[in-house]
C-alpha positions in Angstrom: 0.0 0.0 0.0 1.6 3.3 -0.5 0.9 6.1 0.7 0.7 9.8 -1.4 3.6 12.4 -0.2 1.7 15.7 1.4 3.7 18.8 0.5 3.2 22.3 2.6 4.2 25.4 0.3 4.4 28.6 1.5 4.5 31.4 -1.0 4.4 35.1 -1.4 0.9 37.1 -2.7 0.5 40.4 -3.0 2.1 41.6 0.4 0.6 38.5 1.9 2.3 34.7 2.7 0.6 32.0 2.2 0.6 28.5 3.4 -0.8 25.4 1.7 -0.4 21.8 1.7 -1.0 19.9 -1.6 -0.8 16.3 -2.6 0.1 17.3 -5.5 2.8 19.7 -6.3 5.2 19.6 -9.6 7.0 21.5 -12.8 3.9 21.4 -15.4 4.2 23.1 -18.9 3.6 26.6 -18.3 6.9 27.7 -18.1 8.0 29.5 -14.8 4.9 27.9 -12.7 4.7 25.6 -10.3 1.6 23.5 -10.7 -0.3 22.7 -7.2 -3.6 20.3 -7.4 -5.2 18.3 -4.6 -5.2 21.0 -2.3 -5.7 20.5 1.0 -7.9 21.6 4.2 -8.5 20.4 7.6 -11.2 18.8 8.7 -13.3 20.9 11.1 -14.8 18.4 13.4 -15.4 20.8 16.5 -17.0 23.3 17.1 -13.9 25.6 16.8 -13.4 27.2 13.6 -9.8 28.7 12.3 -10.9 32.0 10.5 -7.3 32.2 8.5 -7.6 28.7 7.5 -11.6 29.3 6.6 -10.4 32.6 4.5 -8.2 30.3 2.6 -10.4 27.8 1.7 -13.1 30.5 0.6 -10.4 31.7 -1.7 -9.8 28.3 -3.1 -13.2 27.1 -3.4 -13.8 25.6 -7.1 -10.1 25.7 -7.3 -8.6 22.1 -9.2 -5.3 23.3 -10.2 -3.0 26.5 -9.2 -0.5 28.3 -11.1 2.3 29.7 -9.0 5.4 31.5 -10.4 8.6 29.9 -9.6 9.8 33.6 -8.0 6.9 33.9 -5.4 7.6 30.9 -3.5 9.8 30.8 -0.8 9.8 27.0 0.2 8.6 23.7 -0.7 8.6 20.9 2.2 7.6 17.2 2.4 5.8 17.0 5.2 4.7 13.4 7.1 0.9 15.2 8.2 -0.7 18.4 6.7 -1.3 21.3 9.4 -3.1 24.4 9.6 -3.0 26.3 6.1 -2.9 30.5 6.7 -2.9 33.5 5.4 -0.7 36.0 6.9 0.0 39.8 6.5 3.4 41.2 6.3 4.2 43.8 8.1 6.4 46.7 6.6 9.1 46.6 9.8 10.5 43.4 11.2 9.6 40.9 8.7 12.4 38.6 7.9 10.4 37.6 4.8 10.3 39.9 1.3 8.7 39.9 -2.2 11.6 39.1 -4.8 12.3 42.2 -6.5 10.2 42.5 -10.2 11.5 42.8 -13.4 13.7 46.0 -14.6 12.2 46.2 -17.6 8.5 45.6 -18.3 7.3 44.8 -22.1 5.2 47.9 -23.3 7.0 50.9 -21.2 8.8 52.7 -24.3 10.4 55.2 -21.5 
């Protein structure tokens, strides 16, 4: 019996870090992506409800397959037991944690 690998990424959005964990995490054919499927969630079987994790999955609802350049993310681990996927803000001073610079020049900017 074997028994699927569970991957946690964390990965940088729009001043924000995010933290999933896949089954399913690889190279695909868009080139500069990393392709993440089989997201996914924990189960809520008390009463007590995680509002980052509940934020996350409401903004991967309907979501079978994500698209993640290669320069947002900031680690890939194989992990023996998913955890608590979040969403969290980074602050201006005293993060350790920073969005790689963007390109220098952008297509379409003649000056």
């Amino acid at each position: 019996m074997s028994r699927k690998s569970i991957y946690k990424v964390i990965f940088l959005n729009q001043g924000k870090l995010y933290e999933l964990y896949a089954r399913e995490i690889y190279q695909g054919d868009l080139y500069g992506f990393v392709e993440i499927e089989e997201l996914i969630f924990g189960e809520n079987s008390s009463v007590v409800v995680d509002p980052a994790e509940e934020r996350l999955k409401s903004e991967f609802a309907g979501v079978k397959r994500s698209f993640i350049p290669m320069h947002s993310i900031v680690r890939i681990d194989e992990v023996a037991k998913e955890g608590q996927g979040k969403i969290t803000e980074l602050s201006e001073k005293g993060g350790n944690v920073s969005q790689f610079p963007g390109p220098v020049y952008t297509p379409g900017n003649d000056k």
